[in-house]
N, C-alpha and C positions, 0 to 999 in steps of 0.2 A: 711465621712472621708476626711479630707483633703488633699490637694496635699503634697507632702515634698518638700524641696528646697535643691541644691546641698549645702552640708556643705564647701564648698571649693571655687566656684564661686558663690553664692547664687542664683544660675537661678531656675527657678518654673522646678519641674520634671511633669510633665503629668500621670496621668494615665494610666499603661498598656506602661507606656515611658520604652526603657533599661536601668538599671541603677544597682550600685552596692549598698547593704543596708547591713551595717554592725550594728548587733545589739548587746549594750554593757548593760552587767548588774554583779551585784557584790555580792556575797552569802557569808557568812562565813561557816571558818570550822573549828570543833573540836571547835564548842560551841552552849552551848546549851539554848535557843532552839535557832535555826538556822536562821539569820536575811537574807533575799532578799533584794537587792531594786526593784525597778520597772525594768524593760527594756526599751531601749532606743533603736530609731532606727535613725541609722546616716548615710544618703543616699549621691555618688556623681553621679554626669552626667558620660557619657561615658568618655569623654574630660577629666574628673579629675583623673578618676578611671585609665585609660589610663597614664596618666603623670604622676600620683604618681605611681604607678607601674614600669616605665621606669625610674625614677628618684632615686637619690641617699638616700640610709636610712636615716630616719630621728633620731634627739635624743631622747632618752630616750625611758626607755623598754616597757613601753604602748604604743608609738608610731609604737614603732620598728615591735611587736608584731601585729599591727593593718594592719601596710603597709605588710608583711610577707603574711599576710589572703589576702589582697587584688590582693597582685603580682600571690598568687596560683590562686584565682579565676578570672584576667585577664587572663592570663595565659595557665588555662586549654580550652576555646574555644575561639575561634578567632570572634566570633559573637558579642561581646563588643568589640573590637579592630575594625573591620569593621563596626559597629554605629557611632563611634567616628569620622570614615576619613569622613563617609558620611555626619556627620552632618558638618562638620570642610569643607568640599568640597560645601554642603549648603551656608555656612556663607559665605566661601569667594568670592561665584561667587555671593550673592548681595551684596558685600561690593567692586564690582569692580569698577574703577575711569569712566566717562563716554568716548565716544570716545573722540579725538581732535573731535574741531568745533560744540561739543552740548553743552545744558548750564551744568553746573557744574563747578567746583574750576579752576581758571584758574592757567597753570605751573606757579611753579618760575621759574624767570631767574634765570641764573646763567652765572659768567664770567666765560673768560675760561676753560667751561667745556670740560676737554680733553674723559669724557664716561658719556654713560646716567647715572650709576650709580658711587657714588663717596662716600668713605668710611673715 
């Protein structure tokens, strides 16, 4: 079996990785005889599960419907919510700028800069 990829950032999920998997399939009713399609399974990383959760409903009622599922099952433990800081706590201390005076990108200047940061 293959790995699945987050639907939402398309990062490779791992095996045994935490992740949410929402599986969508579509049956009739009140005919006969009774058509399935297949089942699909549509996985995000902590990261998305997390953000789409905290974030404003989406449109339309499959969507609506989708994120709803997902908010309950963020939601109900905090163990996918604390995946997400860790990994997000991960990334950003190797994505830190190196000190002054090793190699790495050197500052811009900047003219009168009245604060480090300027908006």
């Amino acid at each position: 079996m293959e790995n699945p990829f987050c639907l939402r950032c398309n990062r490779e999920l791992e095996t045994g990785e935490k992740s949410v998997a929402v599986f969508l399939f579509a049956q009739t009713t009140g005919v006969r005889p009774r058509q399935k399609s297949s089942a699909r399974r549509i996985c995000f990383c902590p990261q998305c599960a997390v953000s789409l959760a905290m974030g404003p409903a989406p449109e339309g009622a499959l969507n609506f419907a989708a994120w709803q599922m997902i908010r309950d099952v963020v939601g109900a433990q905090p163990t996918l919510t604390e995946a997400a800081w860790e990994n997000l706590h991960t990334t950003a201390s190797e994505a830190l700028l190196p000190a002054t005076g090793t190699d790495g990108p050197a500052p811009i200047p900047r003219a009168n800069s009245g604060s480090y940061l300027e908006f």
